[in-house]
Backbone as CSV, one residue per row, in Angstrom:
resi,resn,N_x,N_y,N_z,CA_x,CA_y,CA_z,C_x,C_y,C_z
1,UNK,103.810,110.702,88.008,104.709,109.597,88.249,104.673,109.275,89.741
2,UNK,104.341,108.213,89.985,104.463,107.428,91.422,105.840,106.933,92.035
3,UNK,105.809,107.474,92.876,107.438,107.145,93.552,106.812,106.703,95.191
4,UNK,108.348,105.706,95.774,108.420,105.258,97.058,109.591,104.901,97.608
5,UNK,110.028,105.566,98.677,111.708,105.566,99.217,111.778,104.095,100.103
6,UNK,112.666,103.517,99.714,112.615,101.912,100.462,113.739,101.803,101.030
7,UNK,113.925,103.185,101.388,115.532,102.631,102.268,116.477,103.619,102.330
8,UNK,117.709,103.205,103.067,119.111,104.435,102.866,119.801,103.730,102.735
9,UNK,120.760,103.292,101.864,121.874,102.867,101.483,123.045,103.063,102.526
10,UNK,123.975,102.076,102.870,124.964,101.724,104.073,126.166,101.962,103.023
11,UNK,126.844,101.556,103.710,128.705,101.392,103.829,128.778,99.928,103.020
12,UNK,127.952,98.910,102.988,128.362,97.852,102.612,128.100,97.818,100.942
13,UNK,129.065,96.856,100.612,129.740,96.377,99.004,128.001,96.408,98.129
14,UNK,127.199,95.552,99.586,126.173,94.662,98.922,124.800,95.337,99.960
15,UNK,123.911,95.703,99.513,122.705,96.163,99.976,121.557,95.577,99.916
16,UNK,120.499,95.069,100.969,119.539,94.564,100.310,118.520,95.734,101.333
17,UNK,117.409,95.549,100.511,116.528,97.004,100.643,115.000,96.186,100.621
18,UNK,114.217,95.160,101.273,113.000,94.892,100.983,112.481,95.434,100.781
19,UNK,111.288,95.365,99.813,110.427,96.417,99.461,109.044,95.644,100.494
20,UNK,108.178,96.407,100.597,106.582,96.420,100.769,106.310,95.336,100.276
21,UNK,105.611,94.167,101.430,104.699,93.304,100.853,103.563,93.340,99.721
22,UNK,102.816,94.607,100.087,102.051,94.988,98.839,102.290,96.060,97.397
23,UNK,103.590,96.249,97.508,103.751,96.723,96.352,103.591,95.908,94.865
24,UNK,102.866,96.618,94.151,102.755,95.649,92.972,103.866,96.353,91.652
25,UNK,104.648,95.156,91.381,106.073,96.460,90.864,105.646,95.831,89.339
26,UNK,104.185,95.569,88.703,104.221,95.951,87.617,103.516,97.484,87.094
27,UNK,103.277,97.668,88.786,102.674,99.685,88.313,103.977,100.219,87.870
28,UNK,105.383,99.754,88.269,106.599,100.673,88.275,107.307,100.151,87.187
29,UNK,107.955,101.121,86.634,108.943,100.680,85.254,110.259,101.235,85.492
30,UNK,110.476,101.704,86.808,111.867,102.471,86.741,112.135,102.466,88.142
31,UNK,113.861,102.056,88.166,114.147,102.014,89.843,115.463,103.471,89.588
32,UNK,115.048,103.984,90.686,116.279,105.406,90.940,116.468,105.661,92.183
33,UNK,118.343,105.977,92.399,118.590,106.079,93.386,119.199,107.341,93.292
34,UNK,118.482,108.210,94.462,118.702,109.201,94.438,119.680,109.785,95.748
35,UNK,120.391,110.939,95.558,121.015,111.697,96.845,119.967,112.293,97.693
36,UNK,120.036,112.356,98.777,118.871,112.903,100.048,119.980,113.050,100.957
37,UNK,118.770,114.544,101.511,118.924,115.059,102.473,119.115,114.363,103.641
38,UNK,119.185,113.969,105.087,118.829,113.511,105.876,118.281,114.598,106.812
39,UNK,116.779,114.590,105.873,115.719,115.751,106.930,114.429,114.973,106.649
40,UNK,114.292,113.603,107.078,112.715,113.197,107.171,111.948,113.311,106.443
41,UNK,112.689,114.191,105.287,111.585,114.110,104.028,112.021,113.279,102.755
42,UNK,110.717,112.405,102.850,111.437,110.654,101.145,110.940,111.271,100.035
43,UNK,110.676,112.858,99.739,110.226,113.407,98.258,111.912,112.888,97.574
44,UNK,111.346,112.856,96.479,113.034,112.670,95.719,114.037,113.821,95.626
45,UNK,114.762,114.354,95.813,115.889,115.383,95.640,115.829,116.349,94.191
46,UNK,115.839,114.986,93.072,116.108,115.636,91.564,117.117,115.125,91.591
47,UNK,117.810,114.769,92.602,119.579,114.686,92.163,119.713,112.418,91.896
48,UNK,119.179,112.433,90.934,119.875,111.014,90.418,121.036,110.110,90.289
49,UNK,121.610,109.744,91.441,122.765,109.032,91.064,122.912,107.595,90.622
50,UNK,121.574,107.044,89.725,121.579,105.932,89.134,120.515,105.341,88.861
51,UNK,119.643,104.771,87.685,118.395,105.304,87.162,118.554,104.016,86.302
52,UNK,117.553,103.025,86.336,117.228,101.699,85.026,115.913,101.017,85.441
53,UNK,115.573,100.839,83.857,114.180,100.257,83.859,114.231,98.620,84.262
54,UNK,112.781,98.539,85.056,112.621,96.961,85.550,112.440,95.926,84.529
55,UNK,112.646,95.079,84.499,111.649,93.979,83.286,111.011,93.232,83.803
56,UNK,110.663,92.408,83.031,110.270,90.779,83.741,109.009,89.967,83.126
């Protein structure tokens, strides 16, 4: 499974997070936001706090 960290989530209501000009998001079928460390490393945690598939 291919994963890519696009960001850290703020204080605000409303977040916007651009992704990569070249990402092609029909390789991806699933967006998850996960809890992290703040130690420089974007591997995913395991710890899921919110997980749904893309469409389109």
């Amino acid at each position: 499974m291919k994963m890519f960290s696009v960001g850290v989530l703020g204080d605000a209501a409303d977040e916007l997070l651009p992704l990569p000009p070249n990402v092609d998001l029909e390789a991806y079928s699933v967006v998850d936001v996960s809890a992290e460390a703040y130690d420089n490393n974007t591997a995913h945690s395991g710890k899921s706090l919110l997980r749904g598939t893309l469409t389109g």
